[in-house]
C-alpha positions in Angstrom: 17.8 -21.7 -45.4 15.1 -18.9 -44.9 13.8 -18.8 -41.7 10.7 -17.4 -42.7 9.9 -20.0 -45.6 11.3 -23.4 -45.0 10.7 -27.1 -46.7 8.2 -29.2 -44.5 7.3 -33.1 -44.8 3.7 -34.2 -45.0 4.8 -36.1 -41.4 6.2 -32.9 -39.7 8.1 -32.8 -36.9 7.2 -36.9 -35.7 7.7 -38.2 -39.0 5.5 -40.8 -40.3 4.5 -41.9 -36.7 2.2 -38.8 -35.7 0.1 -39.4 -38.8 0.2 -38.6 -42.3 2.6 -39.5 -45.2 6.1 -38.2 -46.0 6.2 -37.0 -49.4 8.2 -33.7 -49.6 5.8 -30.4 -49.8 6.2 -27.4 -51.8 8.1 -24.5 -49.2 5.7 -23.6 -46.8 5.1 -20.5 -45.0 5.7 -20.0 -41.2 1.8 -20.0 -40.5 1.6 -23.3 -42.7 4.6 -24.7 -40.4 3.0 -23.7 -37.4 -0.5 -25.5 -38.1 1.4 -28.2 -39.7 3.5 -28.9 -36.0 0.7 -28.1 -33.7 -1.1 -30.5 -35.9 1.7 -33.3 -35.3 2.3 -32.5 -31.5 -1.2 -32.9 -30.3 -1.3 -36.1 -32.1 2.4 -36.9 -30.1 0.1 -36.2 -26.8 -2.6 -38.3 -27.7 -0.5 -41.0 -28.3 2.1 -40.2 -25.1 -1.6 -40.2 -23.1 -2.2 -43.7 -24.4 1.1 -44.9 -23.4 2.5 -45.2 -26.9 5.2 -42.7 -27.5 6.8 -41.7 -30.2 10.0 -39.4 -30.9 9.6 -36.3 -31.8 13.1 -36.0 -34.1 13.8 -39.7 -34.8 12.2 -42.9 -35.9 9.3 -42.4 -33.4 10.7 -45.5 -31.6 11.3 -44.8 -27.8 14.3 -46.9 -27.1 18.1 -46.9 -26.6 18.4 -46.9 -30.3 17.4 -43.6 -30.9 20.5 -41.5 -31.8 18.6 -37.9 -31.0 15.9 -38.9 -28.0 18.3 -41.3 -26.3 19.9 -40.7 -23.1 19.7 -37.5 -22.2 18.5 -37.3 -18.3 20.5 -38.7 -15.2 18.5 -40.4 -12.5 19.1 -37.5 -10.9 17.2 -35.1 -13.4 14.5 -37.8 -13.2 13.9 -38.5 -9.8 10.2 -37.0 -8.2 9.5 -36.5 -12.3 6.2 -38.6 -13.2 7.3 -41.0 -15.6 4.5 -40.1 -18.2 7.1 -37.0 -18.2 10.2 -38.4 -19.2 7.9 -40.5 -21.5 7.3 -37.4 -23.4 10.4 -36.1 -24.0 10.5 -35.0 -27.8 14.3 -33.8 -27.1 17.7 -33.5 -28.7 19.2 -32.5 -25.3 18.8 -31.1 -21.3 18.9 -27.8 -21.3 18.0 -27.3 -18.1 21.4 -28.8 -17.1 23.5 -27.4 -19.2 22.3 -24.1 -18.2 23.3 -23.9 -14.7 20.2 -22.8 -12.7 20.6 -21.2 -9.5 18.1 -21.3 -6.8 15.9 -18.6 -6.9 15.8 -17.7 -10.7 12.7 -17.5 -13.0 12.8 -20.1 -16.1 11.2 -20.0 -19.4 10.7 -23.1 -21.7 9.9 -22.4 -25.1 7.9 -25.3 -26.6 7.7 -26.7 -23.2 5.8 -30.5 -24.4 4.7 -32.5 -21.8 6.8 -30.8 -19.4 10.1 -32.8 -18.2 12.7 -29.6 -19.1 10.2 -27.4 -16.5 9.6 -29.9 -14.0 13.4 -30.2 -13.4 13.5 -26.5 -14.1 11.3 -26.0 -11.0 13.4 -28.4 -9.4 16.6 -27.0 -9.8 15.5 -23.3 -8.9 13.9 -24.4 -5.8 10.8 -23.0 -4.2 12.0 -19.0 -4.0 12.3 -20.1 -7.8 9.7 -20.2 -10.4 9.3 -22.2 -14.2 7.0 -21.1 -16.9 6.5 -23.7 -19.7 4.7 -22.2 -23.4 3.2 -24.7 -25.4 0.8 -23.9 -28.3 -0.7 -27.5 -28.1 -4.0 -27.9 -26.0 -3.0 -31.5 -25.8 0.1 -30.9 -24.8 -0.5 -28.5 -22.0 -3.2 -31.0 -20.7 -0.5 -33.8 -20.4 2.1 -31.2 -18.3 -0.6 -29.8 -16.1 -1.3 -33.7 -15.2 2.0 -34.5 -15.1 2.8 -31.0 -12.7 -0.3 -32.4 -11.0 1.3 -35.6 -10.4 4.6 -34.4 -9.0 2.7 -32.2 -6.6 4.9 -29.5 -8.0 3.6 -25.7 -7.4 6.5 -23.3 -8.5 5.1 -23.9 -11.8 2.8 -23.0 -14.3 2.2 -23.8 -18.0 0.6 -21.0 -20.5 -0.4 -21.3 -23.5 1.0 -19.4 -26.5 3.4 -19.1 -29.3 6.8 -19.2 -29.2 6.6 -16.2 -31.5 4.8 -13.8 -29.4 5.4 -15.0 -25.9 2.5 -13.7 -23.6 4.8 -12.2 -21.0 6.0 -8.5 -20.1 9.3 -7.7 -21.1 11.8 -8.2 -18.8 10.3 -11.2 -16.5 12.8 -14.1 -16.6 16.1 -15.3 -15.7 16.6 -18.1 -18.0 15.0 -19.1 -21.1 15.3 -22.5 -22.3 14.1 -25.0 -25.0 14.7 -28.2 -26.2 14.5 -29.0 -30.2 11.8 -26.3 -30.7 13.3 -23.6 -32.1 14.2 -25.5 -35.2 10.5 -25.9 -35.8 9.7 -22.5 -36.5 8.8 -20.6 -39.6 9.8 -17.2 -38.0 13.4 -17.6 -35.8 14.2 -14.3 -36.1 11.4 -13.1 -34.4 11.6 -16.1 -31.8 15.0 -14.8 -31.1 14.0 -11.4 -30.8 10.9 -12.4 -28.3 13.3 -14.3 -26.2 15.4 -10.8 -25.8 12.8 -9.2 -25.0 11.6 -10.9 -22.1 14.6 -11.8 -20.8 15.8 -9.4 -17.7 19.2 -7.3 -18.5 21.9 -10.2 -17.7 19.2 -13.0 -18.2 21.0 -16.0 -20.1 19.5 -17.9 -23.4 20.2 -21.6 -23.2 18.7 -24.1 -25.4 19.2 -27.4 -27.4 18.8 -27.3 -30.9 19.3 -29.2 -34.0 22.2 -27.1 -36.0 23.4 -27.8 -39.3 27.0 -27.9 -39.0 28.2 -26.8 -42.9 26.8 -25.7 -46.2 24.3 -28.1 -47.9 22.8 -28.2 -51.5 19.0 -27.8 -52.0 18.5 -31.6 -52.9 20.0 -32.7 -49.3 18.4 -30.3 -47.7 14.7 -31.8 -49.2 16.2 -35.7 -48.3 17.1 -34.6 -44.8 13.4 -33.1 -44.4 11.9 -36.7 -45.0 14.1 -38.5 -42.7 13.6 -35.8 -39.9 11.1 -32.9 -39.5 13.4 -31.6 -36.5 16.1 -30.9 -38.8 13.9 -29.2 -41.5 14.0 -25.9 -39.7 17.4 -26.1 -38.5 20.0 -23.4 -38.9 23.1 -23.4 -39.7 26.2 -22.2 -36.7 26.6 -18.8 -38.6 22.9 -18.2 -39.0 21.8 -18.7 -35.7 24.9 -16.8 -34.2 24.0 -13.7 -36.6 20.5 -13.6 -35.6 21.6 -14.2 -31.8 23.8 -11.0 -32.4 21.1 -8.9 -34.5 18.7 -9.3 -31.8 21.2 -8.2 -29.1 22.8 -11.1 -27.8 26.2 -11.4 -26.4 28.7 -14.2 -25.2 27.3 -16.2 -28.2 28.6 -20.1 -28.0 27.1 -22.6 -30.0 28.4 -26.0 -28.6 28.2 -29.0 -29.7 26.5 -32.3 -27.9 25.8 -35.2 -30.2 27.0 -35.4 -33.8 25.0 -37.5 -35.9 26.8 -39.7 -38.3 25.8 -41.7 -41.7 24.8 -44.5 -39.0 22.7 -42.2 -37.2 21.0 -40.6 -40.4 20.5 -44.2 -41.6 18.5 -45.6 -38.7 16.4 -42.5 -38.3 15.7 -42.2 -42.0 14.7 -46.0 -42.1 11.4 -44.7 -43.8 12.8 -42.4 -46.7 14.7 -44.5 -48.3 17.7 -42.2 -48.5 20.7 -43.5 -51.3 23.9 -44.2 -50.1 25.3 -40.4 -52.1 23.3 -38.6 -49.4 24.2 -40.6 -46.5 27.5 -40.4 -47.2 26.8 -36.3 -47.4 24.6 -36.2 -44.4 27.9 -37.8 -42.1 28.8 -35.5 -39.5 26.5 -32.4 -41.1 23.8 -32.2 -38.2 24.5 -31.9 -34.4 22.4 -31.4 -31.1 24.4 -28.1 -29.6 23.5 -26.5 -26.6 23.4 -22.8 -27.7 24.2 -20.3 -25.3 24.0 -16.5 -25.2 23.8 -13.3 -22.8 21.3 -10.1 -22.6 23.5 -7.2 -21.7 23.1 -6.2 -18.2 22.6 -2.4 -19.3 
């Protein structure tokens, strides 16, 4: 798949549940995308605000059932987080545990939400640390500065921008991080190449994604963009480890944290009516990895 011209659903990256139908679209191009998601995650935070959630890459149904939202924060990650936080969570993983912050370090979330992967960001670095969340949702970033302000939290501070042209210097951060975002963008390659750049020499890239795990034809491709808007975007393993090395990256791991099978594709494509052929393709062809690279210290 292109990542400058992918295949969106009329219900974007929520589905059906953020408003709108979900009737396959002609390809779109990455500013259509990107009006077409911030369109679909402010409506997210308006619901999340009225304390009716929603999941961002599944049925919109905040339970246990969930195969991509579920389970993905220990007590521990939770605990001093305002629940309206953890509410929010649009997620396919934890980054910020599977990258191993240190105390002290400066974080970056791209497509930072309503601001659970920051708060425990800010956690884990500690107050000599700091955690910078971009959102380009005004909703959005109105639901994490309440939820920061709730948490009393000050080693923090949420901007807003796009992922595609982050509005920091080059060089500023530790750590970048993000957590089933990436995937949503018409333009990876130049997400990737943003992240390089303001990562400091030796900084580390660790985020969750949704990555297509083999080769798919065209007509699963637009079946799997009805069921989930999170896995429209997706790349496959090859792609996003050549665009990872392109833009300079090293030490590129892309591993695996949830595979979905036909079950999972089933329940979350409950309202696109997929036929038993494609589910049967779809087993095992879409996993949550944690990918993982390095900025060369010189």
């Amino acid at each position: 798949m292109s990542d400058q011209h992918v295949r969106v659903d009329n219900g974007g990256c929520c589905g059906g549940e953020c408003g709108g139908g979900n009737e396959a679209s002609s390809v779109a191009t990455g500013a259509d995308i990107r009006e077409l998601v911030r369109e679909r995650y402010a409506a997210a935070a308006r619901r999340i605000a009225q304390r009716s959630p929603g999941g961002c890459c599944g049925t919109g149904e905040r339970d246990t059932a969930d195969p991509i939202t579920s389970n993905l924060y220990t007590s521990d990650d939770t605990r001093g987080v305002p629940e309206g936080a953890v509410v929010a969570s649009l997620g396919c993983g934890n980054p910020a545990l599977l990258a191993e912050l240190h105390e002290g370090e400066t974080v970056l979330d791209l497509g930072s939400g309503g601001g659970i992967d920051v708060l425990v960001s800010a956690k884990r670095v500690g107050a000599s640390g700091f955690a910078y969340g971009i959102d380009m949702t005004d909703e959005m970033l109105d639901l994490a500065r309440a939820h920061q302000a709730e948490a009393g939290v000050t080693n923090v501070e949420f901007l807003k921008g796009e992922i595609e042209a982050l509005p920091l210097p080059d060089n500023r951060v530790d750590v970048i991080i993000s957590n089933c975002v990436i995937n949503l963008s018409g333009d990876k390659r130049r997400v990737i190449s943003e992240a390089f750049r303001v990562l400091k020499p030796g900084g580390r890239f660790a985020v969750s994604d949704i990555v297509v795990r083999r080769e798919l034809p065209e007509a699963i491709r637009r079946n799997a963009e009805l069921w989930a808007g999170c896995v429209a975007g997706a790349l496959e393993e090859w792609t996003y480890r050549d665009l990872l090395e392109k833009a300079g990256f090293v030490d590129i791991e892309v591993v695996p944290t949830r595979i979905y099978t036909r079950e999972d594709t089933e329940s979350i494509s409950k309202s696109s009516s997929l036929d038993e052929a494609v589910l049967d393709l779809a087993e095992g062809a879409f996993m949550s990895a944690f990918v993982r690279a390095r900025k060369p210290a010189v």
